[in-house]
Each structure stands twice: as structure tokens, then as C-alpha cells.
KOLTOR-583552 format. One record per residue (C-alpha): chain; residue number from 0; x, y, z. Coordinates in Angstrom, 2 decimals, always signed. Layout:
# residues N
[keba "A", NUM, [X, Y, Z]]
...
***
This chain:
# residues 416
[keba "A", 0, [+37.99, +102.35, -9.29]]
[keba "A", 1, [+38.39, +104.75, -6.60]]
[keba "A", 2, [+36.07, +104.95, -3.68]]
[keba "A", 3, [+32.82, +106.56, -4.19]]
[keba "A", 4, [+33.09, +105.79, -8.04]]
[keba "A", 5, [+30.04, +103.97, -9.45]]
[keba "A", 6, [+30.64, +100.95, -11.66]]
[keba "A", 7, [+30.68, +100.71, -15.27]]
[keba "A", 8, [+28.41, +98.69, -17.39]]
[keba "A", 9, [+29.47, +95.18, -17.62]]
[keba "A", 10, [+30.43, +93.82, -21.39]]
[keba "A", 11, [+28.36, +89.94, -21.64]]
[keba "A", 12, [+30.14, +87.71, -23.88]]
[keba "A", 13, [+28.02, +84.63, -24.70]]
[keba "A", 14, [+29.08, +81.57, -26.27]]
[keba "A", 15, [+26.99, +78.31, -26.55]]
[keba "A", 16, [+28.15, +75.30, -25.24]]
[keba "A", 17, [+28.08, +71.97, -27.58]]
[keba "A", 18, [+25.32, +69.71, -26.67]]
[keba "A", 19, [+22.74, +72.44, -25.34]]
[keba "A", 20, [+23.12, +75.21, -23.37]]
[keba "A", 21, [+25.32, +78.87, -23.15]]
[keba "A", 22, [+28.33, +79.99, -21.14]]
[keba "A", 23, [+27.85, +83.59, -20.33]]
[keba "A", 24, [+30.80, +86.05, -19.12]]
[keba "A", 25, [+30.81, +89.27, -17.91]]
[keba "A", 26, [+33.44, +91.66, -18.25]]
[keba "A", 27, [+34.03, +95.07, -16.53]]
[keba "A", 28, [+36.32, +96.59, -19.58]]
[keba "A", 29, [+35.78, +95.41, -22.95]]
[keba "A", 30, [+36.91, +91.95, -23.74]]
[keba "A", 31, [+40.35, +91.45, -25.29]]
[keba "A", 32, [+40.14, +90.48, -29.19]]
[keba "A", 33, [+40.97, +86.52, -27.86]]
[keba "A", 34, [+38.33, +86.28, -25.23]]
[keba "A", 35, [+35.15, +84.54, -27.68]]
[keba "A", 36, [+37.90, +82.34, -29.11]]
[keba "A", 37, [+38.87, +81.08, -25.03]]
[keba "A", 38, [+35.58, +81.27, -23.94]]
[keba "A", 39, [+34.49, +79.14, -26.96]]
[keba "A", 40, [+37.57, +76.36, -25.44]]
[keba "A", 41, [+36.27, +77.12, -21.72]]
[keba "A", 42, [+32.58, +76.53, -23.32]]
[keba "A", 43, [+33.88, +73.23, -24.77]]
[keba "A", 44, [+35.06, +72.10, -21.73]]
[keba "A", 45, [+32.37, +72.21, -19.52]]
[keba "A", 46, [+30.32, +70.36, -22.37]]
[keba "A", 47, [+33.30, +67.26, -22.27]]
[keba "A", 48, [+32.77, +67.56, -18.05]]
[keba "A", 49, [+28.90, +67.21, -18.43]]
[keba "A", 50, [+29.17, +64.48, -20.71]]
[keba "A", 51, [+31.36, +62.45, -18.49]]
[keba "A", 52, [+29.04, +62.60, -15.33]]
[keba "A", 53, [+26.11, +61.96, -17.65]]
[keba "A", 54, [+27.74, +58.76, -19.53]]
[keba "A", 55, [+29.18, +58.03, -15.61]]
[keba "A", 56, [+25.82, +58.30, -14.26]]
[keba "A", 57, [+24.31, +56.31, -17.54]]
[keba "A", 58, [+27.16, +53.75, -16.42]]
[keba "A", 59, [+25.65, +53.40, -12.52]]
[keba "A", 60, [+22.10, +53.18, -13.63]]
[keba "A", 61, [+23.32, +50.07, -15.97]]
[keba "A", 62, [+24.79, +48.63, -13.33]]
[keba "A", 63, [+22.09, +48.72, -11.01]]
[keba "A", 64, [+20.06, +47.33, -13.52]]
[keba "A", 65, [+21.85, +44.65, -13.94]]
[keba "A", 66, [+22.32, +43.98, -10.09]]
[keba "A", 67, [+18.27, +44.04, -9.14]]
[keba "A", 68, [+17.73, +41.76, -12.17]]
[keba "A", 69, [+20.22, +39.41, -10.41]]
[keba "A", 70, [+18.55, +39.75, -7.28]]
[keba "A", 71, [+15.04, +39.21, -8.77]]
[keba "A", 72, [+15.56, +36.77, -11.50]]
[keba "A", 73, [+15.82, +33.01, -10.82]]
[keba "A", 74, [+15.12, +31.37, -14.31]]
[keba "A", 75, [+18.01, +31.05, -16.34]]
[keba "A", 76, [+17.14, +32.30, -19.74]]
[keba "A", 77, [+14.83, +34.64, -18.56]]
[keba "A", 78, [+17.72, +36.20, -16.63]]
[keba "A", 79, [+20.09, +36.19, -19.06]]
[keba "A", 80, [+17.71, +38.20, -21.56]]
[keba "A", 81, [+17.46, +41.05, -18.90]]
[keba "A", 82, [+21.30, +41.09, -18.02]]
[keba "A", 83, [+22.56, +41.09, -21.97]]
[keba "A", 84, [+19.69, +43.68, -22.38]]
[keba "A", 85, [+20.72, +46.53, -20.29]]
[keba "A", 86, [+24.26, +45.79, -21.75]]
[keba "A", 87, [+23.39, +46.14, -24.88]]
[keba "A", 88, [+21.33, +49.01, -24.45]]
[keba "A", 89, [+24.11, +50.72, -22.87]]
[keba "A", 90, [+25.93, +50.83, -26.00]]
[keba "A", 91, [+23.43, +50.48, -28.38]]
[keba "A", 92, [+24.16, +46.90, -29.60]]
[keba "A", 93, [+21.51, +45.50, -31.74]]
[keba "A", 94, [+22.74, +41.51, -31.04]]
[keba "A", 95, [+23.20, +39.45, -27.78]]
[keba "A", 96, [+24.22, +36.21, -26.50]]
[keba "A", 97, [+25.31, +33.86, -23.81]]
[keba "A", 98, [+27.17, +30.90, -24.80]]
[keba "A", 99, [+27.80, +28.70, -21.09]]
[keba "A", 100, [+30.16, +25.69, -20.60]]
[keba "A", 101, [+28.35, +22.62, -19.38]]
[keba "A", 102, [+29.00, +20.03, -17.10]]
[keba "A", 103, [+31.81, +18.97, -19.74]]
[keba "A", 104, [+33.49, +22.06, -19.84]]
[keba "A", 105, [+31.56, +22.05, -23.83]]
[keba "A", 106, [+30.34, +25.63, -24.95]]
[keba "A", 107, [+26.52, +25.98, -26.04]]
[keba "A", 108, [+24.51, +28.28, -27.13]]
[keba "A", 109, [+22.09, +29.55, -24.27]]
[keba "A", 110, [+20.36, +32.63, -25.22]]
[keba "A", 111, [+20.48, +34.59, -28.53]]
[keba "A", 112, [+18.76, +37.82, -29.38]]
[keba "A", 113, [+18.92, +39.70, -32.99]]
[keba "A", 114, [+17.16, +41.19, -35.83]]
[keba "A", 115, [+15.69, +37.32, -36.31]]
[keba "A", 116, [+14.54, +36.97, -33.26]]
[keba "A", 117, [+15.55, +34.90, -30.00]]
[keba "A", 118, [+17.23, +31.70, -30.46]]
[keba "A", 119, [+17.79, +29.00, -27.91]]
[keba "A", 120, [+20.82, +25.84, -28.04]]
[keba "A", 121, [+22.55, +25.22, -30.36]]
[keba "A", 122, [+26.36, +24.94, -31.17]]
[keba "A", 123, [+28.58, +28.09, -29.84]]
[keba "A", 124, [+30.16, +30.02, -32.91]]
[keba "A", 125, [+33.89, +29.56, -33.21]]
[keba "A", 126, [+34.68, +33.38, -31.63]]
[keba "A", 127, [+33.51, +32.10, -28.56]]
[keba "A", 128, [+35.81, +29.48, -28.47]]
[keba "A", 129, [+38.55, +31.93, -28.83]]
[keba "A", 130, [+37.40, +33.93, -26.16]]
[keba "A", 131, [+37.41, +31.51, -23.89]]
[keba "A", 132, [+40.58, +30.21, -24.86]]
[keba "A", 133, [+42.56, +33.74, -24.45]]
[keba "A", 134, [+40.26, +34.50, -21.17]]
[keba "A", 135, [+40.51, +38.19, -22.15]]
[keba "A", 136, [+38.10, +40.55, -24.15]]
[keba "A", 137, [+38.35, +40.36, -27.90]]
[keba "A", 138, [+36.82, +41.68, -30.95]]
[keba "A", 139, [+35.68, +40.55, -33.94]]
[keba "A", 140, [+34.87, +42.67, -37.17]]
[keba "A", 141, [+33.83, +41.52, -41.20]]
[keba "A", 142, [+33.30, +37.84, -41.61]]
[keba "A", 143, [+34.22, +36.48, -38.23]]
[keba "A", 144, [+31.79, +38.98, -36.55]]
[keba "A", 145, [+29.65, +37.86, -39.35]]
[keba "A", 146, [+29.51, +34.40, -38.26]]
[keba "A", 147, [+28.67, +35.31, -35.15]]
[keba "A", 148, [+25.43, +37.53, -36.20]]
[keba "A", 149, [+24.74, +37.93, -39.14]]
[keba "A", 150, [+24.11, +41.57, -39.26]]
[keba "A", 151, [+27.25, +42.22, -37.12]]
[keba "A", 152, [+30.41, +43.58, -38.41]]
[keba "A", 153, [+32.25, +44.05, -35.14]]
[keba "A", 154, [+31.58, +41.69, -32.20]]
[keba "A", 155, [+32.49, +42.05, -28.74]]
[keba "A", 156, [+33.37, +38.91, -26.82]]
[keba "A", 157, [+33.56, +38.93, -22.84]]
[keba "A", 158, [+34.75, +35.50, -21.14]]
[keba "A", 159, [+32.57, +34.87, -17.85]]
[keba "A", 160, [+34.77, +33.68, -15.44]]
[keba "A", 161, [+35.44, +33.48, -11.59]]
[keba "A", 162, [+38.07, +31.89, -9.50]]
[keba "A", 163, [+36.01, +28.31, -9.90]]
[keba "A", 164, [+36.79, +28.68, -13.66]]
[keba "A", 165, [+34.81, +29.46, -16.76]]
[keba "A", 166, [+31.04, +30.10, -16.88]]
[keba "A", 167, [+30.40, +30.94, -20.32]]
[keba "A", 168, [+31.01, +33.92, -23.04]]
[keba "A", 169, [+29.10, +37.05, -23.32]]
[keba "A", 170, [+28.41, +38.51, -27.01]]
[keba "A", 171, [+27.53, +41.57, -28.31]]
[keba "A", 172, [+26.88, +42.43, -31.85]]
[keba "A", 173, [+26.89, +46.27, -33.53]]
[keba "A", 174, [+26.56, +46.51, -37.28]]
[keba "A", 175, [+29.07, +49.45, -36.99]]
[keba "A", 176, [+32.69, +48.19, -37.02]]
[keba "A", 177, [+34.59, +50.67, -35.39]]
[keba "A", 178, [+31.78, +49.87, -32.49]]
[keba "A", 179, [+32.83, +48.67, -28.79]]
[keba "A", 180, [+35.69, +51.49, -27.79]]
[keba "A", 181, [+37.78, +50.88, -24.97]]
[keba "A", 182, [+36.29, +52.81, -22.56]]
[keba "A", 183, [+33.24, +50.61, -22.76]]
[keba "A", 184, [+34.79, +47.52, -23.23]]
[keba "A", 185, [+36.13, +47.72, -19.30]]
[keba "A", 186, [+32.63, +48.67, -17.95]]
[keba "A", 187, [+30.95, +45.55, -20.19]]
[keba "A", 188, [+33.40, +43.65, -18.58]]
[keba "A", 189, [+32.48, +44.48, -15.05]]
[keba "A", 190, [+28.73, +43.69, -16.24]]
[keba "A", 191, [+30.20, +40.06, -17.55]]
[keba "A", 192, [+31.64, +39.82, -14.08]]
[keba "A", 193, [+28.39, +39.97, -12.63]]
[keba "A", 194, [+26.47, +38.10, -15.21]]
[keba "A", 195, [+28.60, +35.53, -14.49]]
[keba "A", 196, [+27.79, +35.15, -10.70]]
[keba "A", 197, [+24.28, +35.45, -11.66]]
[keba "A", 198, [+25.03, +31.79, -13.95]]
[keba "A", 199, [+26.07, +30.17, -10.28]]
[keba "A", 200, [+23.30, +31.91, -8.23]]
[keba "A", 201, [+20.58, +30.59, -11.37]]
[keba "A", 202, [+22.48, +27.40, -11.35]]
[keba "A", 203, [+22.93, +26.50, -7.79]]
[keba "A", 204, [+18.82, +27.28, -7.91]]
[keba "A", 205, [+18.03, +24.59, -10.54]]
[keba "A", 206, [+20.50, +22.23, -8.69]]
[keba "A", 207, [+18.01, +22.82, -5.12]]
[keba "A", 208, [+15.06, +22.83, -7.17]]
[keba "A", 209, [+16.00, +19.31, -8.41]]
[keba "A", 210, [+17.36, +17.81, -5.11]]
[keba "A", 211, [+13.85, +19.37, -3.37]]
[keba "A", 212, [+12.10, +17.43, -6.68]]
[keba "A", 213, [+14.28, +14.29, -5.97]]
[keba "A", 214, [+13.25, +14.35, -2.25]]
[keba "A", 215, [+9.82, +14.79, -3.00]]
[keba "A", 216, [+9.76, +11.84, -5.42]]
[keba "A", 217, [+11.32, +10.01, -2.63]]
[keba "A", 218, [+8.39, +10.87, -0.16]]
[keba "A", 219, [+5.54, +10.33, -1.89]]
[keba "A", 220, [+6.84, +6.88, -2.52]]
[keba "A", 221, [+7.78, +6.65, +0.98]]
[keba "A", 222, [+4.07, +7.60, +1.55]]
[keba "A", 223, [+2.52, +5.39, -1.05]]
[keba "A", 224, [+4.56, +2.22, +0.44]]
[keba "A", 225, [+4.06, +2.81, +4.12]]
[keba "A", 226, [+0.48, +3.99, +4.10]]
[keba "A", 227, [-1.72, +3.66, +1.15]]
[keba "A", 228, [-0.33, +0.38, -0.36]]
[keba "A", 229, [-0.03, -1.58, +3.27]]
[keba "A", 230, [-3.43, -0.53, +4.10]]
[keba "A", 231, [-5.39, -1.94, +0.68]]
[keba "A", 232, [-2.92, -5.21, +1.24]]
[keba "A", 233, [-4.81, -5.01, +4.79]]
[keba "A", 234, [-8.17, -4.60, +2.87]]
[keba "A", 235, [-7.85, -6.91, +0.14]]
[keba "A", 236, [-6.83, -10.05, +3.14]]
[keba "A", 237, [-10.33, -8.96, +4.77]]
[keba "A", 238, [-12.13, -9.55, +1.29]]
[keba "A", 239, [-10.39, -13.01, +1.34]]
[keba "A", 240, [-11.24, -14.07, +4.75]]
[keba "A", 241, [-15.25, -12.97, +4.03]]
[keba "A", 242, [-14.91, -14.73, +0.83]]
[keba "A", 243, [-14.34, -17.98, +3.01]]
[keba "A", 244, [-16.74, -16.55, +5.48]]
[keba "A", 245, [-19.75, -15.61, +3.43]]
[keba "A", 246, [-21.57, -18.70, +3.62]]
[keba "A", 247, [-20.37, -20.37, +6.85]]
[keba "A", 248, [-20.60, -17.18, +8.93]]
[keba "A", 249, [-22.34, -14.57, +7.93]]
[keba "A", 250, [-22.29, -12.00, +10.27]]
[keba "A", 251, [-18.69, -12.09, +10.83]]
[keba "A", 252, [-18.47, -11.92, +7.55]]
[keba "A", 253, [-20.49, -8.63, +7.17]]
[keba "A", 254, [-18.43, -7.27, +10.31]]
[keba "A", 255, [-15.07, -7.76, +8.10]]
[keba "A", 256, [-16.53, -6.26, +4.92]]
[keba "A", 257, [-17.95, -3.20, +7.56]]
[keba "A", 258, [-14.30, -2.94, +8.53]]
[keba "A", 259, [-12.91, -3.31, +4.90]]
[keba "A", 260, [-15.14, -0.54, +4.01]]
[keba "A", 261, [-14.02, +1.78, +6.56]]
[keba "A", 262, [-10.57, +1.15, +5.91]]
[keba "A", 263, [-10.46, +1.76, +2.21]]
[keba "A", 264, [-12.68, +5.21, +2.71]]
[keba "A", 265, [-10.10, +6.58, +5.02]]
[keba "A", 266, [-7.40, +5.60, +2.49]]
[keba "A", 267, [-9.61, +7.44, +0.19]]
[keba "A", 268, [-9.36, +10.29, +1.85]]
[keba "A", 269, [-5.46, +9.76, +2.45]]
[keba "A", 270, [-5.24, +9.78, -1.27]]
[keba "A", 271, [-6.64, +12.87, -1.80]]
[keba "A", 272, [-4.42, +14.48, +1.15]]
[keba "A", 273, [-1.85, +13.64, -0.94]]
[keba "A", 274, [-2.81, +14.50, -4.01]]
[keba "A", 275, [-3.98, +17.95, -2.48]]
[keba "A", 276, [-0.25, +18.18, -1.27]]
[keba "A", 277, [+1.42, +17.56, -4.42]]
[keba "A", 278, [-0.18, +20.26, -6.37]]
[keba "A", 279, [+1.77, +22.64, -8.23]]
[keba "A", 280, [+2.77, +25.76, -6.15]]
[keba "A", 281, [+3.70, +28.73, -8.25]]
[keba "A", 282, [+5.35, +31.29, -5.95]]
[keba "A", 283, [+7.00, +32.71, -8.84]]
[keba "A", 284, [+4.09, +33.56, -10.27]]
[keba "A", 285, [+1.46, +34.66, -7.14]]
[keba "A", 286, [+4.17, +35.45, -4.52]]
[keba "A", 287, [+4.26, +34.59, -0.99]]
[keba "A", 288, [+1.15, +36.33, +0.33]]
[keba "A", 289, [-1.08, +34.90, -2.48]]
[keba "A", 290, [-0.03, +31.64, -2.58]]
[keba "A", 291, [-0.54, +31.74, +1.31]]
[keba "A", 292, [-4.08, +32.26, +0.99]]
[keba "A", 293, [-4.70, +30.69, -1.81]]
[keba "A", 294, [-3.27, +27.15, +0.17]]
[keba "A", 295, [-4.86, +27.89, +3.24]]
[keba "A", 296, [-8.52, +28.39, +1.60]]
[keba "A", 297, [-8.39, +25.66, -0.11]]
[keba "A", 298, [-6.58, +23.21, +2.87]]
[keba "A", 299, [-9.34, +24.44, +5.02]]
[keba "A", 300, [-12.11, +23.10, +2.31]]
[keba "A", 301, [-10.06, +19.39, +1.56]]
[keba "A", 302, [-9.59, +18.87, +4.93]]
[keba "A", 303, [-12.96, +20.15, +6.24]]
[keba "A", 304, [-11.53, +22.03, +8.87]]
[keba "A", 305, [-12.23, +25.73, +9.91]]
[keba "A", 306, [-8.80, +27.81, +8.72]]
[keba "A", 307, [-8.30, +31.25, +9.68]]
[keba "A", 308, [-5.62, +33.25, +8.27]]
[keba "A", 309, [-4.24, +36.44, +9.45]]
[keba "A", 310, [-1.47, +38.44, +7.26]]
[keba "A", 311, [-0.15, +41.55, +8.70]]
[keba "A", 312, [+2.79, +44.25, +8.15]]
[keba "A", 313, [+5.38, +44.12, +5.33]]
[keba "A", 314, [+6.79, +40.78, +3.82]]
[keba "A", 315, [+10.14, +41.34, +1.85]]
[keba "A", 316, [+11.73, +37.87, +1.68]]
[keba "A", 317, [+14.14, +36.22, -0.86]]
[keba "A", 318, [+12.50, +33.88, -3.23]]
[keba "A", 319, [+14.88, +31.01, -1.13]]
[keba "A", 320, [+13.42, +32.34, +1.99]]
[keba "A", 321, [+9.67, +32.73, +0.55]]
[keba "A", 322, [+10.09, +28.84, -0.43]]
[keba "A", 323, [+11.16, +27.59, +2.84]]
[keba "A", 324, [+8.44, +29.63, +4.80]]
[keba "A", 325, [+5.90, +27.96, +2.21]]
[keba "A", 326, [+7.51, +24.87, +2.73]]
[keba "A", 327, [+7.10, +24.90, +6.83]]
[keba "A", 328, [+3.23, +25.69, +6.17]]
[keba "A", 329, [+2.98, +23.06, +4.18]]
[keba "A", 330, [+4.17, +20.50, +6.50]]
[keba "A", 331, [+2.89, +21.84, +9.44]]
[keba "A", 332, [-0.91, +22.00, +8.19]]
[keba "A", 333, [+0.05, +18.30, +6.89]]
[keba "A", 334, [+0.79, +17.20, +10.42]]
[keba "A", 335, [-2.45, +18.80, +11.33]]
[keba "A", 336, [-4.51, +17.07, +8.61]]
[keba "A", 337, [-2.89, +13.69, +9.65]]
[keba "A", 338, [-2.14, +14.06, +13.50]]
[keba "A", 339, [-4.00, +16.42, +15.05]]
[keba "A", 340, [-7.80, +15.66, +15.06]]
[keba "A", 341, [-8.41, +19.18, +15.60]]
[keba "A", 342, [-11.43, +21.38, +14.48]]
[keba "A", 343, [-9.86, +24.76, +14.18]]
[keba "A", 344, [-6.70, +25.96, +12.83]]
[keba "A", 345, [-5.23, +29.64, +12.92]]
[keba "A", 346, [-2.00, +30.86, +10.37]]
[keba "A", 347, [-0.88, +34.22, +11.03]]
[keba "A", 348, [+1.60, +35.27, +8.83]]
[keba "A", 349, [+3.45, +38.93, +10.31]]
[keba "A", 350, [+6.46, +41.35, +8.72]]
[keba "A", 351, [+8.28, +43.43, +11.01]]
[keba "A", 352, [+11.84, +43.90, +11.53]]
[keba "A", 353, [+11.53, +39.64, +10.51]]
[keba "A", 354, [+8.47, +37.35, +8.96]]
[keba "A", 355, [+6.81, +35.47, +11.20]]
[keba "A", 356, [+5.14, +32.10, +10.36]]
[keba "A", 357, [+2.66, +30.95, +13.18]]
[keba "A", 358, [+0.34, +26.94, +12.69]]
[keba "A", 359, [-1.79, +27.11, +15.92]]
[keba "A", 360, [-4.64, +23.96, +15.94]]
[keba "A", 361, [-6.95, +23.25, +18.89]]
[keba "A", 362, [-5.89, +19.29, +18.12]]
[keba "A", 363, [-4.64, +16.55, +20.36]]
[keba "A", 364, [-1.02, +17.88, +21.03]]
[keba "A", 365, [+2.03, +15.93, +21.65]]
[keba "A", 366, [+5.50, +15.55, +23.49]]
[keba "A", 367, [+7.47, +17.48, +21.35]]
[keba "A", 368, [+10.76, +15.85, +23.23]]
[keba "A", 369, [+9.57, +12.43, +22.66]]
[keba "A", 370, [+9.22, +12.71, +18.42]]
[keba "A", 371, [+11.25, +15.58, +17.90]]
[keba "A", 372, [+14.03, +14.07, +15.54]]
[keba "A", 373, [+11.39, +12.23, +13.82]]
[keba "A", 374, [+10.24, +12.84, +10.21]]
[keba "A", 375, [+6.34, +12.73, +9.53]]
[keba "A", 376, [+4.48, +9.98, +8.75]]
[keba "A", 377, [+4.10, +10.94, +5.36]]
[keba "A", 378, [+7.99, +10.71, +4.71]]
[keba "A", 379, [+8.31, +14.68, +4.93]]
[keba "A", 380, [+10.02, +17.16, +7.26]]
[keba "A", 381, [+9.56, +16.49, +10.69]]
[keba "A", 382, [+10.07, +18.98, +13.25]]
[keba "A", 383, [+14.14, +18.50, +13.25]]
[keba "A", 384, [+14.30, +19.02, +9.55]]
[keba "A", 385, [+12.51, +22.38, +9.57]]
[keba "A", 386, [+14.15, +23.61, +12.46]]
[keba "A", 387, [+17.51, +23.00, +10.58]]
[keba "A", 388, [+16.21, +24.89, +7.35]]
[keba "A", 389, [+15.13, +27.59, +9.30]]
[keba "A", 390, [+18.08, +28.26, +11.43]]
[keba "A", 391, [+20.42, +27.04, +8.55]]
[keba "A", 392, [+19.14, +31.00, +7.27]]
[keba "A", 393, [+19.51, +32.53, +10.17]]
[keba "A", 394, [+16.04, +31.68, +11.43]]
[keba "A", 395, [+14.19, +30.80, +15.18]]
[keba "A", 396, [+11.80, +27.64, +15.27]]
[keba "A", 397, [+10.02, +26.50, +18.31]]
[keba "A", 398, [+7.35, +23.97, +18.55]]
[keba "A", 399, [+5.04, +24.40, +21.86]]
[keba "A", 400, [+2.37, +21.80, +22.24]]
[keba "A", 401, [+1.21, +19.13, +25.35]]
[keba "A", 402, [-0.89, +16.06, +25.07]]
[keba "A", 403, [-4.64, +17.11, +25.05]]
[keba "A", 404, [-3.47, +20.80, +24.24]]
[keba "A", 405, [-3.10, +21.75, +20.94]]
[keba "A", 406, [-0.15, +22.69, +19.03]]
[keba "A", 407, [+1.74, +25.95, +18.11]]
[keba "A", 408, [+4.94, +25.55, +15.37]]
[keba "A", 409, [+6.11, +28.96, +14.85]]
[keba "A", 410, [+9.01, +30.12, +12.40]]
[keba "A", 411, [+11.11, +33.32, +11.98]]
[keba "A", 412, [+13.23, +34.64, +9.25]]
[keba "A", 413, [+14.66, +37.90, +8.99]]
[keba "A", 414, [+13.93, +40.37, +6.54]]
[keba "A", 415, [+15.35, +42.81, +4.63]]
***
């Protein structure tokens, strides 16, 4: 148009788009006789380009699922529910399982979910077997997938393997048996990829878990031997000697069975140390911060000792990290119960940029040079040991305490 001319009217041509929504165009002359059929293409277009970022997106989330349950899972079957869960649910599969190799390279049945229920053990179907075999994807349909679950008529079957060798299979079942296209099959894979480094983290858990049961086991007999069991030997000879004192001399006789006395109520009380110790500590369950308090209250109350705690800032640690910053409090208020003779005890627990674990008592103090590499005299950590756990994840440790003075053990892990 020439200057000074005022526009036309526009023409709208509107077309929806599939899946929701319109495509609007506006012409200035009237649209040619082909424009709704090419707008209709353009319309479908934009619909296929929206439905890749949202299945893309759908994709991520999975994914990131699947990662934070890694990160915050440490029971095995527990785990594998959630992983096989968000894979299923990405594509709608109404049957999961995890068959793993054990120690005998043998496949068995882990975890199961279908329309029956959850299923635990058992023998691994024959599919798996064949998955493993051709370390690749495959698929199953009709009476194999059948086998498999028996609802199933196509089965997807994703070998869990890393460069140490084979973990396990991964199963999914879909009554539909055109189910499990292609371009799902290579995202499921990725997810097998990382279910199957969450098998080693899980496992390499259990395997600590039963080496920190093992050591345990080894220190309360350790404990038992050195202490409880020597000292009632050391009782019982008293009880002989007044036996063949009672009548010939009495009063030395009381004086031993005074002494016998005092030794078997302080080995009374050493029992009960212990068996405070060796209660069941459910960090899982409570968390750090809880389970803090919870111990410290109730230290405080076996051990007749006045036990302040102080908890302060933020406190984001790994379960592995939670356990060993349990594990120092635990054997530093031990060595207070059993060293120290000390009336007062202060535990400040602080998050910052790291988690800070500080055991300050108003007790007797020591050379720390002199018994550093020691263990304690119950047979657990002594100061070397935690030092080593603690740096051994990055950690400080530092012991300050002087005959007469008191003691302060303080730990630091980062965070974050």
C-alpha cells in the first residue's frame, strides 16, 4: 500500500491444533483456497513439537526420580520398588521386577510387583536368563512374556550391567503386546544403568553394615573377657578366701566380702554401660538430630551425669556420614562414662558450610600423645580409629585435653 493508505481488515484463519489448543493466522488479502489445508499441517506440527518437549521433559523428571531415590534409599528391596516404579510409571507398565546374580553368578528373584501383589525370592524366569546371556535389551510377547507375568503379553527385559560385570535383570510387564517401542526402550535402559549402580551402592552398604556388626560382636566380647568376666573371677577368689576366713578371722573376712561387694556393684554398673551401648540405634528411622537427643537424654540419665546438648544451623549429611558422626558420639561419651570421672558434659552439634560434632566433659583429662594410637578399654575406637574415619571422608578431628583439665574431641565433616 502506498503511503498515507490505511490498512485493510485482516482475514483470521483458525485451525485447532491436536491435543488442545488453536493456531490462529492473519492474513492481509484473503487466504488462498490451500491455506486451512497448510495451516491444518503447520497446526499439526507444532502439536508433534509440544509433545516431544513434554514426553522429553516427562523423560528428565523420571530420571531425577530415579537419581534422588538412589541417593536416599539404602535398603535393598525397598529401593528397588521405588526405582522399577518410576520406570514403570513412565510407560505405563502394570508389572515389575529385579532378578540379581548372587555371589555365584546364580539369578534370583529379588523384587516382584503385579496385579497379585509383591513377591520376594524365588527362582528367576527363563527370559531373564536370556537376557543376561545376550547382554542386550530383548522382548518377550504371548507365552514367554506370559511366564514371566502372568498378565503380560509383551515383556521388556534390561540386563544390569557395569564394567565389573552383571548385576541383575530389570523386567517390565504391559498386557499390550505391541507395548515397549524403541524410543523408550533406550531411555529404560539408561534407568537400568542407574538401577544398577544403585545394586553396588545398596550392596557395598549391607557389606559395611555387616563388617561394623562383625566388629561390634568382636568388642563386646573383647569387653566381656577383659573387664566383666576377669573382675567376677577376681570376686568369686575373695568369696573363697572368706570362706576359709570366716571362722578363723573374722574381720578380715568381712573386709574381703566389703571389697567383693564393691567390686561386683561396679561391674554391675559396667554391665549396664554396656548394655546401654548396645541398644538398637535407628537413624534410618529418627535421623541424625533425633537420634542425637534421644542418646544424649538418655546417656545423661544411665550414667547420672548432667548432659547438655546444643544443636544449631542446618545438618544435610549422607546417611554414611550421619553414621560415622553417631558413631564418634558414641565412643566419645563412652570414654567419658568410663574415663573421665567428670560431672558435666556438653555436645554441641552445628551445620554450616560443614557439621560440627563437639564432646566437652569437665573430667580428669589426659595426654592425648601418650594413648593416642590406643583403642578404648572397652575394645572400641580409640582416638586413632576415629580420626581415620573422619578424615578417611574428608573430615578434621582433634582431641584437646591435659591431665586435671577436662577433655574436648571435636569432629568435622563437610556438608552438602
Amino acid at each position: 500500500e502506498g503511503a498515507g493508505e490505511a490498512a485493510g481488515p485482516l482475514h483470521p484463519l483458525k485451525v485447532p491444533v491436536p491435543g488442545g489448543g488453536a493456531l490462529a493466522l492473519h492474513f492481509q488479502d484473503a487466504p488462498p483456497a490451500d491455506a486451512e489445508a497448510l495451516a491444518q499441517a503447520l497446526a499439526s506440527e507444532v502439536a508433534r513439537g509440544v509433545e516431544a518437549v513434554r514426553q522429553r521433559t516427562l523423560d528428565l523428571m523420571t530420571l531425577y526420580s530415579v537419581d534422588q531415590s538412589i541417593r536416599a534409599e539404602r535398603n535393598m528391596r525397598r529401593l528397588l520398588g521405588r526405582v522399577t516404579h518410576a520406570m514403570a510409571g513412565r510407560v505405563g507398565a502394570g508389572a515389575r521386577a529385579v532378578v540379581l546374580s548372587d555371589q555365584d553368578g546364580v539369578l534370583r528373584l529379588e523384587y516382584a510387583q503385579d496385579a497379585h501383589g509383591e513377591r520376594r525370592g524365588g527362582v528367576a524366569p527363563a527370559f531373564a536368563q536370556r537376557v543376561a546371556q545376550a547382554e542386550a535389551a530383548l522382548k518377550a510377547t504371548d507365552e514367554e512374556a506370559s511366564e514371566v507375568f502372568p498378565e503380560a503379553r509383551s515383556v521388556l527385559g534390561l540386563p544390569m550391567r557395569d564394567e565389573e560385570g552383571l548385576v541383575g535383570v530389570l523386567l517390565l510387564g504391559d498386557p499390550d503386546p505391541n507395548a515397549f517401542d524403541d524410543a523408550r526402550v533406550s531411555l529404560l535402559a539408561l534407568m537400568a544403568g542407574q538401577a544398577t549402580l544403585a545394586v553396588r551402592n545398596a550392596r557395598a552398604y549391607l557389606y559395611s553394615e555387616e563388617l561394623a556388626i562383625s566388629d561390634e560382636r568382636a568388642r563386646i566380647a573383647r569387653e566381656i573377657h577383659d573387664g566383666v568376666a576377669q573382675s567376677l573371677a577376681f570376686a568369686a577368689l575373695k568369696l573363697d578366701v572368706v570362706a576359709r576366713q570366716i571362722h578363723t578371722d573374722p574381720p578380715k573376712a568381712e573386709a574381703e566380702v566389703r571389697a567383693a561387694t564393691t567390686l561386683l556393684r561396679e561391674q554391675i554398673r559396667e554391665v549396664r554401660r554396656s548394655i546401654f551401648a548396645l541398644r538398637p540405634i535407628d537413624l534410618e528411622r529418627y535421623g541424625l538430630l533425633e537420634t542425637v537427643r534421644r542418646y544424649v537424654l538418655d546417656f545423661g540419665e544411665q550414667n547420672n551425669l548432667r548432659v547438655h546438648l546444643n544443636v544449631s544451623g542446618d545438618v544435610h549429611l549422607s546417611p554414611g556420614d550421619e553414621a560415622v558422626v553417631f558413631r564418634i558420639l558414641q565412643e566419645s561419651l563412652n570414654n567419658v562414662a568410663k574415663h573421665a570421672r567428670a560431672q558435666e558434659v556438653k555436645v554441641t552439634l552445628h551445620g554450616a558450610e560443614g557439621v560440627t560434632l563437639r564432646v566437652q566433659d569437665d573430667g580428669a583429662g589426659f595426654d592425648p600423645d601418650a594413648i593416642t594410637g590406643r583403642v578404648s578399654s572397652a575394645g572400641g575406637l580409640g582416638l586413632l580409629q576415629m580420626r581415620e574415619r573422619i578424615e578417611a571422608r574428608g573430615g578434621l578431628y582433634r582431641v584437646l585435653s591435659s591431665p586435671g583439665h577436662g577433655t574436648l574431641i571435636e569432629a568435622e565433616l563437610p556438608q552438602g
